[in-house]
C-alpha positions in Angstrom: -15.8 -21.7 0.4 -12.7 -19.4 -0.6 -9.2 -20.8 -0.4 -7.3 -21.7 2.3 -5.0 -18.8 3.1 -2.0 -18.8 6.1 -2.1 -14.9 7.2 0.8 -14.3 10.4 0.6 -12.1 12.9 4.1 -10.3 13.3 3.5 -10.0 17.1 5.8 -12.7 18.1 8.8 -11.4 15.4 11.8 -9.7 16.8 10.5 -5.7 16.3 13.9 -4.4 16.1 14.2 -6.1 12.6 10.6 -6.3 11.4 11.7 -5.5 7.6 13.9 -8.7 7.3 11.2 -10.3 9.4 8.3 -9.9 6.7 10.4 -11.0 3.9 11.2 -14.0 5.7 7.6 -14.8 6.3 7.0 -14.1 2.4 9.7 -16.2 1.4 8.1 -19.1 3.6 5.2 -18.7 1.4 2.4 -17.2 3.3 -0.8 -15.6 1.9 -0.9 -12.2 3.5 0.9 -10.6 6.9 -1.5 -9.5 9.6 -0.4 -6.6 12.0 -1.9 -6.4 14.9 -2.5 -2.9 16.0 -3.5 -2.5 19.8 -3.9 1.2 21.2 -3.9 0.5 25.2 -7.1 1.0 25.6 -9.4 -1.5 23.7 -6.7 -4.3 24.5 -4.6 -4.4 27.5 -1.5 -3.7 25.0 0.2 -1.3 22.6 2.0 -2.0 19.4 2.1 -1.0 15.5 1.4 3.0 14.7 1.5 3.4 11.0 5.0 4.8 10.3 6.4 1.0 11.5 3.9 -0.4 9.1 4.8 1.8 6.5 8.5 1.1 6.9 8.4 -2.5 6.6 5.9 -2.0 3.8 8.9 -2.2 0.6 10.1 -5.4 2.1 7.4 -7.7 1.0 5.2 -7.7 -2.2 2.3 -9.9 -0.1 -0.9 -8.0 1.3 -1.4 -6.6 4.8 -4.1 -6.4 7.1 -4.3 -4.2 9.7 -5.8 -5.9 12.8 -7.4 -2.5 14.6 -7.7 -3.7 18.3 -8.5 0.3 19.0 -11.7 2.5 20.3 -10.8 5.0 17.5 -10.8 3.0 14.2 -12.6 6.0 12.1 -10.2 8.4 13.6 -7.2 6.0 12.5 -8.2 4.2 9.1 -6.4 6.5 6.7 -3.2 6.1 8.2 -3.0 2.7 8.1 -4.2 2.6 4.4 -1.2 5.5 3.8 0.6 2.9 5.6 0.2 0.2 3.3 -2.3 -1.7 4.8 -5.0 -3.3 2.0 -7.4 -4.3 4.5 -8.5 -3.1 7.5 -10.3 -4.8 10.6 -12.4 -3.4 12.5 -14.4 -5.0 15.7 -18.0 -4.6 16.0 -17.6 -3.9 19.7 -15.5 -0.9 18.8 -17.8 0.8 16.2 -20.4 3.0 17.5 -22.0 3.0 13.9 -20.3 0.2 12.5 -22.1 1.0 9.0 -20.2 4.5 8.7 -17.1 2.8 9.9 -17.1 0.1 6.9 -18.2 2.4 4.4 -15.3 4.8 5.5 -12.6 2.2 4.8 -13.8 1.2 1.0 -14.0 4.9 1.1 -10.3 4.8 1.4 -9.6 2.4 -1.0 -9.2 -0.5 1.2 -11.4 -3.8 2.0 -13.2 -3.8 5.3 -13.2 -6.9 7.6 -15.2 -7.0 10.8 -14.2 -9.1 13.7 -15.8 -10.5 16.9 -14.4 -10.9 20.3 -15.3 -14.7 22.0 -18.1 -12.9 24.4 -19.9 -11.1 21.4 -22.4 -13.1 19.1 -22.1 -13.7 15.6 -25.5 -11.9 14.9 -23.8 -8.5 15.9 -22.2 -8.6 12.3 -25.8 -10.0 10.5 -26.7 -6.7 9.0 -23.2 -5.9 7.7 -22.3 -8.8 5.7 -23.0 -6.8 2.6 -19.9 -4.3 3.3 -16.8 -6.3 4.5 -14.8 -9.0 2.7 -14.0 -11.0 5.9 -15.3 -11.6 9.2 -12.8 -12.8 12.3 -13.6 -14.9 14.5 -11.6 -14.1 17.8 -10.4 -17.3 19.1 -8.9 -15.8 22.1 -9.8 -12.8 23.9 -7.7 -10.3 22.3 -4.8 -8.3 23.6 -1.2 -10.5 23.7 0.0 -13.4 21.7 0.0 -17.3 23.1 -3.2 -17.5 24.5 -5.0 -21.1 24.3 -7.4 -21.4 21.4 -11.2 -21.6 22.8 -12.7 -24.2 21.4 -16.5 -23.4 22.1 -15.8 -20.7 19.4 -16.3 -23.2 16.5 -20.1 -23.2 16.9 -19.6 -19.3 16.0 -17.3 -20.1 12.9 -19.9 -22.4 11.9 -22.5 -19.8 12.1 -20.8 -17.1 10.9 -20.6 -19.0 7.6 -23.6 -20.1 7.8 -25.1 -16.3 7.8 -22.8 -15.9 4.6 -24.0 -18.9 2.7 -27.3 -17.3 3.1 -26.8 -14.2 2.3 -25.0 -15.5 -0.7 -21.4 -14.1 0.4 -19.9 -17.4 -0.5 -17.1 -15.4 -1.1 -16.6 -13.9 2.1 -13.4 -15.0 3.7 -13.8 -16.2 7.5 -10.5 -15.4 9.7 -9.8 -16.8 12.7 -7.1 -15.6 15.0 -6.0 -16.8 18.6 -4.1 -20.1 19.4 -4.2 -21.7 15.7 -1.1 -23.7 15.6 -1.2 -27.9 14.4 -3.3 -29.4 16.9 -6.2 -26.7 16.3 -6.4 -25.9 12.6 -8.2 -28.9 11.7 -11.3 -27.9 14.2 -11.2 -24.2 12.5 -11.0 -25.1 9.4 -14.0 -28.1 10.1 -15.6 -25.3 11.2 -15.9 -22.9 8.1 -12.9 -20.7 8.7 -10.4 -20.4 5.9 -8.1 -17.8 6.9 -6.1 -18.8 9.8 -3.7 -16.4 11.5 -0.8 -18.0 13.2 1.7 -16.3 15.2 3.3 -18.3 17.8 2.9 -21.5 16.2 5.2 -20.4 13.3 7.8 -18.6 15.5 8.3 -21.9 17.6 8.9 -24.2 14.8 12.3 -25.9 15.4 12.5 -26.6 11.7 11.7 -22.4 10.4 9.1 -20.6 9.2 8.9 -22.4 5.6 8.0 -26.2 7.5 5.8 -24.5 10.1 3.7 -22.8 7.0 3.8 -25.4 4.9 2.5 -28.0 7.8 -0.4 -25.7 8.8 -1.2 -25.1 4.8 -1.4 -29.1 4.7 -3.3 -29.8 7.7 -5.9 -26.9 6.9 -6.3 -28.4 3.0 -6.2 -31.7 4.5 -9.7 -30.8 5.8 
């Protein structure tokens, strides 16, 4: 299985400082920064266009993700690359011809990850394992940040994986994303997943952002 990598989401960070905020979370040592970019129509929310991105994007050296949470990835990717953005997520739910819409981002110079919302099965992303570098596994139906992680969604982890191992994408990272915080890593991580994304869990951390990503980090390995 790939390493065990901390990615936050910069949802819960104060937006009216969002440079300073992503070189604080570098400087607490995390792997990547996640943005999660909602349009108001796939998710009950709106957040990150690509010029915020892209201004934040001299303030840490550490690779982003865009999280697309949109109806319109295809019509979007290229910004968010411009932007900065090394990866892009997509959902499968999203992607009328979720083929074209991979092959488009690697296209653009940027890895392709796929992700799942709780409702949608893991086979949805079977026949596209061979295009994407990471698959997420929603934990919480997305849209806003501090939802409860669902637990039932370790059996799709686990499966997820599974499909990877044998397809011989052992390489693969699996993501997950929605209430990860100290009492929940250890079942994701069990599970398969190796990429966790933490937002809320990090912000609340009495003790700052370097303890809170350090403590996840040691829980996840511990595992």
């Amino acid at each position: 299985m790939p390493r065990i990598e901390i990615a936050p989401s910069v949802l819960p960070a104060d937006f009216s400082r969002l440079g300073e905020e992503v070189a604080a979370l570098q400087a607490a040592g995390v792997d990547r920064i996640q943005w999660d970019v909602m349009d108001g129509q796939f998710v009950p929310n709106l957040t990150f266009g690509p010029d915020v991105i892209a201004s934040a994007r001299p303030h840490a050296t550490v690779p982003f993700e865009a999280h697309l949470m949109v109806l319109t990835p295809d019509q979007m990717a290229a910004e968010y690359v411009q932007a900065g953005c090394q990866r892009l997520i997509v959902h499968a739910e999203a992607c009328t011809h979720l083929h074209r819409t991979l092959a488009n981002i690697a296209s653009l110079g940027a890895t392709a990850g796929v992700a799942l919302n709780p409702a949608t099965p893991a086979s949805a992303v079977a026949h596209v394992l061979d295009l994407v570098d990471l698959v997420l596994v929603m934990t919480v139906n997305p849209g806003f940040g501090g939802q409860k992680y669902i637990a039932t969604m370790e059996a799709k982890i686990t499966e997820v994986r599974a499909m990877l191992d044998a397809a011989g994408r052992t390489d693969v990272d699996v993501e997950v994303d929605g209430g990860i915080g100290p009492d929940t890593i250890a079942g994701a991580v069990k599970a398969g997943a190796n990429v966790l994304v933490a937002g809320s869990a990090l912000y609340r951390e009495k003790k700052g952002l370097a303890h809170a990503v350090a403590d996840l980090r040691a829980r996840a390995e511990a595992h």
